[in-house]
N, C-alpha and C positions, 0 to 999 in steps of 0.2 A: 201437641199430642197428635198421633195419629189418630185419623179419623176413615171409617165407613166409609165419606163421601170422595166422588170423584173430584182432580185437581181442578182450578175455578170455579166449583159449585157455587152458590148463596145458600148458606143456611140460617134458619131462623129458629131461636128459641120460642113453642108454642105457649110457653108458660108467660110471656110475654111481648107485646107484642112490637115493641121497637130495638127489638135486641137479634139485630143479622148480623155475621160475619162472612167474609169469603174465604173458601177453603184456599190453600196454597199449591203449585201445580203440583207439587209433591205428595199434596194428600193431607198436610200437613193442615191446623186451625190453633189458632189460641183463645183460649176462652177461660174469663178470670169470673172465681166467684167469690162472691162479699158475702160474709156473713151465714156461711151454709146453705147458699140459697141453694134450689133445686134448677138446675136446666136440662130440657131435653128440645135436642136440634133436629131439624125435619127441614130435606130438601126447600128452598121458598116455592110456593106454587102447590105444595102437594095435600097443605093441612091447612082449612079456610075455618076459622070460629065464627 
């Protein structure tokens, strides 16, 4: 999917916390969810729990 983030980025899902992926230089990210779960992705670095 396209994403918000710039190409290379690391984002992280805040809802969890070992769930990073790296954006694609294109912008591009994959991101699979199981069982309806909820995710919301935040730059890494930008959102500390």
């Amino acid at each position: 999917m396209n994403s918000p983030f710039n190409g290379n980025a690391r984002i992280c899902n805040i809802l969890k916390n070992d769930d990073c992926v790296n954006v694609g230089q294109n912008g591009q990210v994959d991101v699979t969810l199981n069982n309806g779960e909820a995710k919301v992705y935040v730059r890494e670095g930008d959102f500390k729990m």
